[in-house]
C-alpha positions in Angstrom: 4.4 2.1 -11.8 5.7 0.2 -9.2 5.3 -4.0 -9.6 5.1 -6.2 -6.7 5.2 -9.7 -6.4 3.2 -11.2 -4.1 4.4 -14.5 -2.1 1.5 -15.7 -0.1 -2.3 -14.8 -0.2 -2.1 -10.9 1.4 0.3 -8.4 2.7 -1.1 -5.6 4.6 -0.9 -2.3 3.4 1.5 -0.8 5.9 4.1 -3.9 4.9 3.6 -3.1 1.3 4.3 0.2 1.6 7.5 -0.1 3.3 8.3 -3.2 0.9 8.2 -0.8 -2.1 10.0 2.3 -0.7 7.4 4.8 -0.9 7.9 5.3 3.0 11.0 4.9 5.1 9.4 3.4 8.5 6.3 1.4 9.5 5.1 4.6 11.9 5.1 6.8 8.6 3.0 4.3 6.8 0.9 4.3 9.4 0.7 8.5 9.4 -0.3 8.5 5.3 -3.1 5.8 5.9 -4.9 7.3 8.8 -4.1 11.4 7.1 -6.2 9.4 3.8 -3.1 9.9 1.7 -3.1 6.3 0.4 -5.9 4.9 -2.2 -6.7 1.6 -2.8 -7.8 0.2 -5.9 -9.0 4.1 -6.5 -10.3 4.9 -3.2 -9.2 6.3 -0.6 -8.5 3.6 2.7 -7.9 4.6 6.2 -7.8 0.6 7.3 -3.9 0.1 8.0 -4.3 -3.7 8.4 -5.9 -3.7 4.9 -5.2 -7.1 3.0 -3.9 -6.2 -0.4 -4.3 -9.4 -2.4 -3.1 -9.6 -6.9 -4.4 -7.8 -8.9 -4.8 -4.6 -6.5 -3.4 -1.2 -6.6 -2.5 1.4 -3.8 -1.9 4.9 -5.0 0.3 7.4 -2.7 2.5 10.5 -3.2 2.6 9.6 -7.4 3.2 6.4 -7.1 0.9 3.8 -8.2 2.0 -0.1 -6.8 0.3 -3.0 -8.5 0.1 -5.8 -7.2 0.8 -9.3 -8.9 
């Protein structure tokens, strides 16, 4: 499990996957969102400028990022 701290209120889901290493660029986390690789609190989200606020979790390639 991967544990994130959030700074502000949100960071979209393409910026949180980059921040945590699970993809190397921006256009790549783009690719796994619209392909419905990525889940989000268990379901899977095809909305790359999701807001993922605390207490959420994204699931992709066996890793699973929560969000504090």
């Amino acid at each position: 499990m991967i544990e994130f701290e959030l700074e502000g209120e949100f960071i979209p889901l393409i910026q949180l996957l980059k921040a945590t290493n699970v993809v190397q660029t921006g256009g790549e986390a783009q690719i796994v969102v619209l392909d419905g690789l990525v889940k989000y609190n268990g379901v899977v989200d095809y909305r790359k400028r999701l807001k993922v606020k605390r207490g959420d979790t994204v699931e992709f390639n066996g890793n699973t990022i929560l969000v504090k």
